[in-house]
KOLKOL-840864 format. One record per atom (N, C-alpha, C): z, x, y; atom name; residue number from 1. Coordinates in Angstrom, 2 decimals. Layout:
[[Z; X; Y]; 'CA'; NUM] ...
end
This chain:
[[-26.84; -42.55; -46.44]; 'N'; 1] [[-25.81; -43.18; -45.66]; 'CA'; 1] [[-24.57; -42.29; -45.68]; 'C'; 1] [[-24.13; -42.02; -44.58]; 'N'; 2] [[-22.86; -41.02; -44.19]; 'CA'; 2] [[-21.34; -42.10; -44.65]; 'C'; 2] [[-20.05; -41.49; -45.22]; 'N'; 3] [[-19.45; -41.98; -45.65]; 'CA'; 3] [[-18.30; -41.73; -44.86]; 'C'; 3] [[-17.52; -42.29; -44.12]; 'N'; 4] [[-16.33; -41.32; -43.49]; 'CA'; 4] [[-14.98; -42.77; -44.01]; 'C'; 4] [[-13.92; -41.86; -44.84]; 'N'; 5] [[-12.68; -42.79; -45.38]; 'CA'; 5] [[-11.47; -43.11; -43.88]; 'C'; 5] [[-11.58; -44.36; -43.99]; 'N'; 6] [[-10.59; -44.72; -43.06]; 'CA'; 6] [[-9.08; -44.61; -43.11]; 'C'; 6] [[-8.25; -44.03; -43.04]; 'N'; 7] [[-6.84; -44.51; -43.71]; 'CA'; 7] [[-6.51; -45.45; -43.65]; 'C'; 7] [[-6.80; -46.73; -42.74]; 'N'; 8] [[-6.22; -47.64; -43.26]; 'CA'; 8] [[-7.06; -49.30; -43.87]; 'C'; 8] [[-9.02; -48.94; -44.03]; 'N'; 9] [[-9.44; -49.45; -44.57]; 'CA'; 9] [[-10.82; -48.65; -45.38]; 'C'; 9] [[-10.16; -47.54; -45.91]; 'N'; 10] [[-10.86; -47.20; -46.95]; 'CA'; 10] [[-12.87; -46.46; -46.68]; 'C'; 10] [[-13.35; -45.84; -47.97]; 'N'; 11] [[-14.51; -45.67; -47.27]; 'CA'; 11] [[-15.60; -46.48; -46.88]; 'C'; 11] [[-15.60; -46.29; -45.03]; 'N'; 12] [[-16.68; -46.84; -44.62]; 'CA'; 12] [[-17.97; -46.50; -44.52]; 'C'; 12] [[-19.07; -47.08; -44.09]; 'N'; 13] [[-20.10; -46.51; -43.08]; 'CA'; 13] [[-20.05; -45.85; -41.97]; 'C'; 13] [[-20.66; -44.60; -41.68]; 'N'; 14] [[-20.02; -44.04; -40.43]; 'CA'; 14] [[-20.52; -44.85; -39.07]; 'C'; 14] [[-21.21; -46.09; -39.37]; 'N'; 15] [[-21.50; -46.71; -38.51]; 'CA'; 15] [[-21.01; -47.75; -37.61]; 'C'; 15] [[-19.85; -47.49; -38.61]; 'N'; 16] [[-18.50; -48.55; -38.24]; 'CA'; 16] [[-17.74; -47.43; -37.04]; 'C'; 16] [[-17.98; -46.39; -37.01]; 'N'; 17] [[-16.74; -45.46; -36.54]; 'CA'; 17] [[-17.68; -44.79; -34.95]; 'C'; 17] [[-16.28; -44.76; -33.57]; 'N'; 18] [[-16.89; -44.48; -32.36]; 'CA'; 18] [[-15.75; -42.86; -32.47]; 'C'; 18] [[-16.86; -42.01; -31.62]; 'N'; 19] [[-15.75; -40.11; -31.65]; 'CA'; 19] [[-15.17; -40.44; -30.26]; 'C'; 19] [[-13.85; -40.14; -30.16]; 'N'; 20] [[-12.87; -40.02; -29.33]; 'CA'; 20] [[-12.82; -38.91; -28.81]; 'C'; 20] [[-13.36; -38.04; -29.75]; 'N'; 21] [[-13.12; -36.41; -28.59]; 'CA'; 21] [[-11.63; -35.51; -29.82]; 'C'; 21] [[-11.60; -34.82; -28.98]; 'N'; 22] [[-10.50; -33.79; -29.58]; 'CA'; 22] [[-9.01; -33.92; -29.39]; 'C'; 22] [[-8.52; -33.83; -30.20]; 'N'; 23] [[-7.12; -33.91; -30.06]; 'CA'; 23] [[-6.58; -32.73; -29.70]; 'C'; 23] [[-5.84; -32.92; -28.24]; 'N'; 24] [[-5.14; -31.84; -27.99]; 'CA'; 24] [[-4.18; -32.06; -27.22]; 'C'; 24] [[-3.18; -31.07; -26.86]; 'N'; 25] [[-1.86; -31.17; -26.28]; 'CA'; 25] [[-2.11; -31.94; -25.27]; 'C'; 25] [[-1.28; -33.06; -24.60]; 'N'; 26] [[-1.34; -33.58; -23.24]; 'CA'; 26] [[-0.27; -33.14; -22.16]; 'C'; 26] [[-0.59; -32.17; -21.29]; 'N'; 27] [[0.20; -31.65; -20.47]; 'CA'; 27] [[1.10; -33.22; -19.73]; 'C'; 27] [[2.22; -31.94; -19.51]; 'N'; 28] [[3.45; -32.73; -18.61]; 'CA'; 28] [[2.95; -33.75; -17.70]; 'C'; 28] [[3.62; -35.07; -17.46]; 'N'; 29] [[3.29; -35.76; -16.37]; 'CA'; 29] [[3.08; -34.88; -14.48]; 'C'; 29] [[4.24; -34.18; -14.68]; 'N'; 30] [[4.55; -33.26; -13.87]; 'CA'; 30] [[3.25; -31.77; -13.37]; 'C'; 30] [[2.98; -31.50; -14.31]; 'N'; 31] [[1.63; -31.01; -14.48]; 'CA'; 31] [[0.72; -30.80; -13.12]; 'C'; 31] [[0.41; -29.55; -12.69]; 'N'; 32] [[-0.26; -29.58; -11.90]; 'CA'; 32] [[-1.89; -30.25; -12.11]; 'C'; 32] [[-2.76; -30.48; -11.00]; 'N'; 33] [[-4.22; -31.06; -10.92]; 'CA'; 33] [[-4.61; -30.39; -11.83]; 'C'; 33] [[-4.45; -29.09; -11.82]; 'N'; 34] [[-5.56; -27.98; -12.88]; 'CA'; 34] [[-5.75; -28.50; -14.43]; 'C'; 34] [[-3.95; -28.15; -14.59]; 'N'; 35] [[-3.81; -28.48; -15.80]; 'CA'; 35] [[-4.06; -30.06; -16.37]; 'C'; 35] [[-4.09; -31.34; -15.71]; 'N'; 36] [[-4.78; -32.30; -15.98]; 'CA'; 36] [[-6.70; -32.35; -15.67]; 'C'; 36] [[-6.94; -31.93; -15.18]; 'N'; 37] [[-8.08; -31.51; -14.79]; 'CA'; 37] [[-9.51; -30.94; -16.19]; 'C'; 37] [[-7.99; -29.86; -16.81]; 'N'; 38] [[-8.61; -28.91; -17.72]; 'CA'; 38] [[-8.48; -29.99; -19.16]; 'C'; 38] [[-7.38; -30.59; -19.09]; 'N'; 39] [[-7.08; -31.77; -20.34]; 'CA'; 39] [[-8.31; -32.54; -20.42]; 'C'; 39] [[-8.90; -33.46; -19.07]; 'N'; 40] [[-9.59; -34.13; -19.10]; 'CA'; 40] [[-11.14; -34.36; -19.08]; 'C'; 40] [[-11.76; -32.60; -18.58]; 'N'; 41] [[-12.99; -32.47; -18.46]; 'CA'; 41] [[-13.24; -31.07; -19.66]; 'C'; 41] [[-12.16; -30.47; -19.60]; 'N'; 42] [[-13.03; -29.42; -20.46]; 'CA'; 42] [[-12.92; -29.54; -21.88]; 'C'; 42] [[-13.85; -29.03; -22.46]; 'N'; 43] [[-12.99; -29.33; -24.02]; 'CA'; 43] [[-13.39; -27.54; -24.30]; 'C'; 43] [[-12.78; -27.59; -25.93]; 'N'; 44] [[-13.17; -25.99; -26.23]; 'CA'; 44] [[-14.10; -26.14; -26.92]; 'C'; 44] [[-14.86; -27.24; -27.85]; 'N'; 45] [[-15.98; -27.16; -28.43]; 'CA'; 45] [[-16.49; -25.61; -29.35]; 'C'; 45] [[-15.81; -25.72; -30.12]; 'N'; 46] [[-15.55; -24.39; -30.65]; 'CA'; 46] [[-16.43; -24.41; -32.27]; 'C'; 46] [[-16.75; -23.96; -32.44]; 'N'; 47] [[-17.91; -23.64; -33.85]; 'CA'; 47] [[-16.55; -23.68; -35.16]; 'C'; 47] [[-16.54; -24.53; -35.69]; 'N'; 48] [[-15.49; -24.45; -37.25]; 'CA'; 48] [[-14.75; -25.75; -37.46]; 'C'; 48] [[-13.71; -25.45; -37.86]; 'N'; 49] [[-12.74; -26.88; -38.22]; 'CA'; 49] [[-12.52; -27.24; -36.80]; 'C'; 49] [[-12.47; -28.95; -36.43]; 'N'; 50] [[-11.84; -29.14; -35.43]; 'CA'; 50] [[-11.13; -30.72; -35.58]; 'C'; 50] [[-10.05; -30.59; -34.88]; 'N'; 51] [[-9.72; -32.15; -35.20]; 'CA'; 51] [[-10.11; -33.44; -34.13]; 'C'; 51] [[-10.07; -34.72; -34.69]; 'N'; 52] [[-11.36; -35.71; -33.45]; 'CA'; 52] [[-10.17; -36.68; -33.81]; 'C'; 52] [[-10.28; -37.50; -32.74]; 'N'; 53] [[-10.05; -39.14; -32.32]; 'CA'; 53] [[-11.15; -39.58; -33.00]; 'C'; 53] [[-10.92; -40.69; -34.18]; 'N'; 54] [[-11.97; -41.91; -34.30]; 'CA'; 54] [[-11.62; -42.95; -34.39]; 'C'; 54] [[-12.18; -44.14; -33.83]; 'N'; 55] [[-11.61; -44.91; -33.88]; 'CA'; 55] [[-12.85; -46.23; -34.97]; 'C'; 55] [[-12.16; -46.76; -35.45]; 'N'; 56] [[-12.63; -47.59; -36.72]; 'CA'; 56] [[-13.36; -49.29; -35.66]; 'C'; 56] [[-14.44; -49.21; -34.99]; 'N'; 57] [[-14.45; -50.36; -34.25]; 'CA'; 57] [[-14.27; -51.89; -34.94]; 'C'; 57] [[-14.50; -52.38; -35.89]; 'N'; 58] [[-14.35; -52.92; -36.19]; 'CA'; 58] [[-12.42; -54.22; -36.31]; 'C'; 58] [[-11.72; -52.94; -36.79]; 'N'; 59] [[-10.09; -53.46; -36.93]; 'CA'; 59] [[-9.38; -52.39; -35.57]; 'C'; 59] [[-9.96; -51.81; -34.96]; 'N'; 60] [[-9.75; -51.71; -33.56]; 'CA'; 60] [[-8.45; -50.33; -34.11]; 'C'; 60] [[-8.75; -49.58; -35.20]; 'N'; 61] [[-8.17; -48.61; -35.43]; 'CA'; 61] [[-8.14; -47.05; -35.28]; 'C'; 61] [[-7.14; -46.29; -34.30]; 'N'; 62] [[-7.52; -44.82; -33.90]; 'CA'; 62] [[-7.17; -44.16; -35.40]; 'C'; 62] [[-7.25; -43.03; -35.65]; 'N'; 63] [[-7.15; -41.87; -36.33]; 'CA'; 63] [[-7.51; -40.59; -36.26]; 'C'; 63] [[-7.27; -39.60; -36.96]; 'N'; 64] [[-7.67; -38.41; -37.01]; 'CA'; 64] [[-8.22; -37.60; -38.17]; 'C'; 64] [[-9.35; -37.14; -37.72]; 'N'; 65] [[-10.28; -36.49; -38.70]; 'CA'; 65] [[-10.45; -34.87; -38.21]; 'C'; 65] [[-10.29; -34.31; -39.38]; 'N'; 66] [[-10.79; -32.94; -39.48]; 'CA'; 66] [[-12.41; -33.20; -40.10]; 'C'; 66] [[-12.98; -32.11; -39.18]; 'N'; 67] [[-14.53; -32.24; -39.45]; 'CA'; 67] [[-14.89; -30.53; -38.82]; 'C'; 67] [[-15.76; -30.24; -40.04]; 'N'; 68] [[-16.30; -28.72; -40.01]; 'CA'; 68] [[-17.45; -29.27; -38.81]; 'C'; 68] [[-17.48; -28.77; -37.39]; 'N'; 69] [[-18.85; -28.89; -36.73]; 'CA'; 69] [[-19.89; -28.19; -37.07]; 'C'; 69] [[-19.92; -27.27; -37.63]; 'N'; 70] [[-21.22; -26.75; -37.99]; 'CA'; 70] [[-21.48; -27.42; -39.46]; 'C'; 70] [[-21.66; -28.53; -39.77]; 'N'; 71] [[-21.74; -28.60; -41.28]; 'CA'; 71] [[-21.65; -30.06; -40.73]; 'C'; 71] [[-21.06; -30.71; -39.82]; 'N'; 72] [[-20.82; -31.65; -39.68]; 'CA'; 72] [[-19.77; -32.71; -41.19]; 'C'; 72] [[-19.25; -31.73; -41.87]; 'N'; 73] [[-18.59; -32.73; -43.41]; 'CA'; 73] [[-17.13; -32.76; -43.02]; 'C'; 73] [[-16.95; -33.77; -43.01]; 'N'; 74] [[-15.51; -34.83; -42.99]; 'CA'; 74] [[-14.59; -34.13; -43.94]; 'C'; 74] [[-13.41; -33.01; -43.47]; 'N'; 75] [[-12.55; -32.44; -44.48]; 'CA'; 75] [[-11.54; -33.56; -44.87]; 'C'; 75] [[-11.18; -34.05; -44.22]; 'N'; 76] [[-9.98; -35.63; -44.06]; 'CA'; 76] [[-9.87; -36.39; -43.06]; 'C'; 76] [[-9.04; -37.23; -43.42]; 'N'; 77] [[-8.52; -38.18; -42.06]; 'CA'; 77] [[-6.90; -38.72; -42.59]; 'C'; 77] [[-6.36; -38.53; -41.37]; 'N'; 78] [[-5.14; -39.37; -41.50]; 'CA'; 78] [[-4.54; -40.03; -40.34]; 'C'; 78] [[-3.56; -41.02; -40.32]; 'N'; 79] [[-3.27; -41.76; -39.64]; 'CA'; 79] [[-2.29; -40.67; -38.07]; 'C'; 79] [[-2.54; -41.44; -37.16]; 'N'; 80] [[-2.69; -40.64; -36.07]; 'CA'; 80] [[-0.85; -40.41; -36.12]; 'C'; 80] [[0.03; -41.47; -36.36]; 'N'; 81] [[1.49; -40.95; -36.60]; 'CA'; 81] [[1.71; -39.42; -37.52]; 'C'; 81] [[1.00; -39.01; -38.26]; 'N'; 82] [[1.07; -38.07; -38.75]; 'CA'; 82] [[1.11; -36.56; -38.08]; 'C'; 82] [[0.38; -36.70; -36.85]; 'N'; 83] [[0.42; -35.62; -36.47]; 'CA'; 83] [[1.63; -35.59; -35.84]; 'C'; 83] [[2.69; -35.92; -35.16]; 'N'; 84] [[3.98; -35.53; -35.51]; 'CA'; 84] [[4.96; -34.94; -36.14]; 'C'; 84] [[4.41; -35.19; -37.65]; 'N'; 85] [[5.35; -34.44; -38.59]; 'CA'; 85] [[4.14; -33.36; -39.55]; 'C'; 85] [[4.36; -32.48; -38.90]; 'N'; 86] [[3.86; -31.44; -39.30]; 'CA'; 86] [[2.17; -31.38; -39.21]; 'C'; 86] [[1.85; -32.26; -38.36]; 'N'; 87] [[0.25; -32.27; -38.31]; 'CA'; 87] [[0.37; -31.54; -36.74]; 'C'; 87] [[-0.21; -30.67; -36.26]; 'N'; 88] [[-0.04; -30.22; -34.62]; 'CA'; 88] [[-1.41; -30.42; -34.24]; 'C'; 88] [[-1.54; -30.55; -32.88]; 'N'; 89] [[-2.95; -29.99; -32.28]; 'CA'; 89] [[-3.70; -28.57; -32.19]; 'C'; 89] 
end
C-alpha cells in the first residue's frame, strides 16, 4: 500500500488522493491565445523532481507534492499557500 502524507490530514492511502497536473506559472490575464494555450495543453513532463497539484478527495483538499517521476517516491508535500513564500514554480 502506497503512503502519500497530507498536510493537513496526515498519512494517507494514496487512494484517497486525485493528480492535478503540474504546477506552473499562470500567464497574464492579458496574455496572448498562445501563451494560454501553452499553460493549458502542454505540459513539460520532464524526467526528475517535479512539482503536482493533489488534491485529498475525501476533505476536498488541494496541495503540493514534490515527486521524483522516474522513481515515482513522494519527496514532500506542503500546503499550497506556501508556494508564495519562497516555494516558486
Amino acid at each position: 500500500m502506497k503512503i502519500m502524507h497530507c498536510p493537513l490530514n496526515g498519512p494517507r492511502n494514496i487512494s484517497e488522493f486525485s493528480y492535478g497536473g503540474e504546477v506552473r506559472d499562470v500567464p497574464a490575464p492579458d496574455a496572448g491565445a498562445e501563451a494560454w494555450a501553452d499553460y493549458l495543453y502542454l505540459k513539460d513532463n520532464k524526467a526528475g523532481i517535479t512539482r503536482e497539484w493533489w488534491y485529498h478527495v475525501p476533505t476536498s483538499y488541494w496541495f503540493v507534492a514534490e515527486r521524483d517521476v522516474r522513481t515515482d517516491e513522494i519527496l514532500r508535500t506542503y500546503r499550497a499557500d506556501q508556494l508564495g513564500k519562497g516555494e516558486t514554480a
